[in-house]
SEKOL-727934 format. One line per 4 residues: for each residue z, y, x of C-alpha. Coordinates in nm, 2 decimals. Each point is the difference from the previous one (the first is absolute). Layout:
% SEKOL-727934
Z:Y:X  ...
END
This chain:
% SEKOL-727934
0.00:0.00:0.00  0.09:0.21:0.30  -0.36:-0.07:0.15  -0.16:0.15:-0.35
0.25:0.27:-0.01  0.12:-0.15:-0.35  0.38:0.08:-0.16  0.21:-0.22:-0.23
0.12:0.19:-0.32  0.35:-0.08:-0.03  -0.04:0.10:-0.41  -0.34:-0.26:0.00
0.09:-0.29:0.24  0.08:-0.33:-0.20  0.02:-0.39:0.10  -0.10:-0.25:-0.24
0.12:-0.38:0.09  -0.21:-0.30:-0.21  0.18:-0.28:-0.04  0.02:-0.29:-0.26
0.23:0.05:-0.29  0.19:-0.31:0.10  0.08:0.15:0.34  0.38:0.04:0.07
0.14:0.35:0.01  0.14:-0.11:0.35  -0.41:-0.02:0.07  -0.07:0.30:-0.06
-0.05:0.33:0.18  0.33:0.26:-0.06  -0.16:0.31:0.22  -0.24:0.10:0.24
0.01:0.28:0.28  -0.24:0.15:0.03  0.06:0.30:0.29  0.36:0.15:-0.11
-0.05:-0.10:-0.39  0.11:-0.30:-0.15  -0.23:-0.14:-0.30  0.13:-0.22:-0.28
-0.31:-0.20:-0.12  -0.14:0.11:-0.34  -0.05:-0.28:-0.26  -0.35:0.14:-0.02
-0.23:0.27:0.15  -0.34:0.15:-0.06  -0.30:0.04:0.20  -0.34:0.10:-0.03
0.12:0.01:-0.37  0.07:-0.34:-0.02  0.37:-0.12:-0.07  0.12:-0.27:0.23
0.29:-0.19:-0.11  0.27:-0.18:0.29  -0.07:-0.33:-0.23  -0.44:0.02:-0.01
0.02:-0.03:-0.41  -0.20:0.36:0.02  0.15:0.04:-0.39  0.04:0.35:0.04
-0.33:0.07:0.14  -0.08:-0.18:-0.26  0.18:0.20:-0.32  -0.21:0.33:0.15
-0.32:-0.19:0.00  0.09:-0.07:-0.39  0.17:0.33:-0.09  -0.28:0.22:0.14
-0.26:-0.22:-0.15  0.08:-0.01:-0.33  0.10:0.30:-0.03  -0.35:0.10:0.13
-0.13:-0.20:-0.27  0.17:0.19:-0.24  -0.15:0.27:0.08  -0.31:-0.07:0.00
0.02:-0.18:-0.30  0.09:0.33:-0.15  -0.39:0.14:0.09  -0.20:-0.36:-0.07
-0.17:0.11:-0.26  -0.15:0.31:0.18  -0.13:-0.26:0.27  -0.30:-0.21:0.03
0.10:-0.37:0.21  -0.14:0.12:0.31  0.24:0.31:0.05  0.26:-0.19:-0.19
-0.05:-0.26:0.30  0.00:0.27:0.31  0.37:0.12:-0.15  0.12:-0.33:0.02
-0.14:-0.07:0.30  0.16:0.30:0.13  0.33:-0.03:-0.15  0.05:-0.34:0.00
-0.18:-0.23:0.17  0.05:0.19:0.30  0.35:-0.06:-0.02  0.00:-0.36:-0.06
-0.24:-0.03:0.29  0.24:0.23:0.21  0.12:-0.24:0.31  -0.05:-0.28:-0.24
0.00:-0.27:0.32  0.34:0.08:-0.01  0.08:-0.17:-0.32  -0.09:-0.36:0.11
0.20:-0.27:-0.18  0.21:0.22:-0.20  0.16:-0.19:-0.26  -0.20:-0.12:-0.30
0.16:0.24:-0.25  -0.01:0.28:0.22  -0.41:-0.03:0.03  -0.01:-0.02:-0.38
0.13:0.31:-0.03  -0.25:0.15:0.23  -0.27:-0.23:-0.20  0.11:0.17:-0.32
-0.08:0.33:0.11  -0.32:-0.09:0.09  -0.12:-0.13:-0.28  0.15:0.28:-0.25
-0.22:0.22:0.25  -0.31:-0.17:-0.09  0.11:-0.05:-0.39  -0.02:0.35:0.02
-0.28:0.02:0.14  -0.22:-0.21:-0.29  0.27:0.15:-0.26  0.10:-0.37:-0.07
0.37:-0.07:-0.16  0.26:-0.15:0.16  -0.01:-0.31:-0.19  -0.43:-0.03:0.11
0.00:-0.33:0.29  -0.06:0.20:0.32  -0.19:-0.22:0.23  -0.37:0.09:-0.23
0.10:0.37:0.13  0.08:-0.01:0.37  -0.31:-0.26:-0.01  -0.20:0.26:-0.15
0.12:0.29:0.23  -0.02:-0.23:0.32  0.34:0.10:0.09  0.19:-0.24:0.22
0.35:-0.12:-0.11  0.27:0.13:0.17  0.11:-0.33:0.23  -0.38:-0.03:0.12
0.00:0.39:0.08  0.29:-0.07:0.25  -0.17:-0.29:0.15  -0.33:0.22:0.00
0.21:0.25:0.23  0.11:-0.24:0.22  -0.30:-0.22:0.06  -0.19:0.39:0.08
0.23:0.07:0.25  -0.03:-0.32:0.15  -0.37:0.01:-0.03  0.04:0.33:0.23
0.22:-0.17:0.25  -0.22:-0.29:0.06  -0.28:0.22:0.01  0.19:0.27:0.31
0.06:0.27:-0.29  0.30:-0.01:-0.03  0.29:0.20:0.21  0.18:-0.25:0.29
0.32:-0.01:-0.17  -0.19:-0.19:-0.29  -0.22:-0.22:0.23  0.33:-0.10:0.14
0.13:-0.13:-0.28  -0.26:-0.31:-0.02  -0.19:-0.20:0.21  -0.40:-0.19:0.00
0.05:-0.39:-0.04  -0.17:-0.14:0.33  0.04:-0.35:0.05  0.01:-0.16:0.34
-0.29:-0.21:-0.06  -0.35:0.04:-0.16  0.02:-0.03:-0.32  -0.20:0.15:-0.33
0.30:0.19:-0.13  -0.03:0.24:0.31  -0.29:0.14:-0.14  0.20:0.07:-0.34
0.17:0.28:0.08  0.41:-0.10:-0.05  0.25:0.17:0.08  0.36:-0.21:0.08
0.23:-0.08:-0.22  0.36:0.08:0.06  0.19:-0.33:0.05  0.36:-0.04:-0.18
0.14:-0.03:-0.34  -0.05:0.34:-0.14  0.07:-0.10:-0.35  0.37:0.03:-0.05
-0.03:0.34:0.17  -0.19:0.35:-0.01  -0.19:-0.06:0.29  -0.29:-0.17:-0.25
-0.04:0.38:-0.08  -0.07:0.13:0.35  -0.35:0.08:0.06  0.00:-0.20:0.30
0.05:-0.32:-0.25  -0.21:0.08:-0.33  -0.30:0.13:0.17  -0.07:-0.32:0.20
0.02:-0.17:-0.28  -0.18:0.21:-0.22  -0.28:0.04:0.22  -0.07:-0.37:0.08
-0.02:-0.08:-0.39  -0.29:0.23:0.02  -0.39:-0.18:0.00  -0.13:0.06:0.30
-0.28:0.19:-0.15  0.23:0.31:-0.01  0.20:-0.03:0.30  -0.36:0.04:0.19
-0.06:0.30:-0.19  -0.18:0.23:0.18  0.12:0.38:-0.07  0.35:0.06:-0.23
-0.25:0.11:-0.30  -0.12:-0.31:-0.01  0.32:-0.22:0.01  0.20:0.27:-0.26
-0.29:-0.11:-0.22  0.00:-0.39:0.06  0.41:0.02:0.01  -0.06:0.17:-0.37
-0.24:-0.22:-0.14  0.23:-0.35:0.18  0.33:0.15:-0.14  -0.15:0.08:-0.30
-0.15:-0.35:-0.10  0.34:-0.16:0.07  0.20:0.20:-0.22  -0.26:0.08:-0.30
-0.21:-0.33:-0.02
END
């Protein structure tokens, strides 16, 4: 920080421990000194907008996603019958898509109840859009508008940013995060572009959330087809059109 010529605000500076919920108080972190302050760890802290939580269960960031989205929706209700679909569909885009869309990677394996939530939101957004009831089955709708449910959005997110890191687009922080699957002798599957999976038993902890876990995995369920894609328009487009078949037909 010295080298950058870069103060901590003593008003600003917060620590932020993530642990399981199971893990003993005796576990976790009391204080940290930072210089002559001594920081109690917050329960939860924000940045870049997003509120991270000590346990990963992202609720919180997840109530704003739902309170500013719906109440967005309200207002734009208010005005739906002054707009045609198409400016009725930039608002929402706008509003509320961008939102849900908003580090999205993040939100990985987030309980089933807690993605419903975030599902529900979406699909009052495009009820809106077609001026359907509440009661009308949604899937005809989001089919119709091409719109992605909300668990195949974060896997979009996180399958494009691994597309960037395997193709050297991505910053080194990222690329460090995963590695290209090269076996020792010559087989077919070098030529398939895999990345390594992390070994271990991730499933009775949150490391199945880390990128480092999910996008290895992700991205090897992929055809090979769209791993090989040429340029990012290209794959965004196949990734669309793959994700899309799986959830819709």
């Amino acid at each position: 920080m010295k080298t950058n010529m870069l103060v901590l605000n003593d008003d600003k500076t917060e620590v932020i421990q993530f642990s399981s919920r199971l893990r003993t108080d005796a576990e976790k972190l009391t204080s940290l000194k930072i210089g002559d302050l001594d920081i109690t760890p917050s329960l939860s802290v924000r940045n870049l907008g997003v509120d991270l939580q000590n346990d990963g269960s992202m609720s919180n960031y997840i109530n704003h996603i739902c309170r500013t989205g719906f109440f967005s929706l309200y207002r734009i209700g208010k005005i739906r019958k002054l707009l045609d679909r198409t400016c009725t569909e930039r608002l929402i885009h706008a509003f509320v898509t961008s939102r849900l869309d908003y580090c999205n990677s993040l939100l990985y394996g987030i309980p089933k109840f807690q993605l419903n939530r975030l599902q529900s939101l979406q699909n009052a957004a495009a009820r809106l859009v077609h001026c359907k009831r509440k009661s009308d089955h949604i899937t005809p709708v989001l089919n119709d508008l091409h719109w992605l449910p909300v668990d195949a959005r974060i896997k979009f997110k996180i399958l494009l940013i691994t597309y960037k890191i395997v193709n050297c687009m991505a910053p080194l922080y990222l690329s460090e995060l995963i590695s290209m699957y090269s076996p020792t002798r010559c087989l077919r599957s070098a030529e398939r572009m895999l990345l390594v999976k992390q070994r271990g038993d991730f499933n009775k902890t949150y490391g199945q959330r880390a990128f480092s876990v999910c996008a290895p995995s992700l991205w090897n369920s992929l055809p090979l087809e769209i791993r090989i894609s040429q340029t990012t328009d290209n794959f965004k487009s196949s990734l669309k059109t793959y994700l899309f078949k799986q959830y819709f037909y």
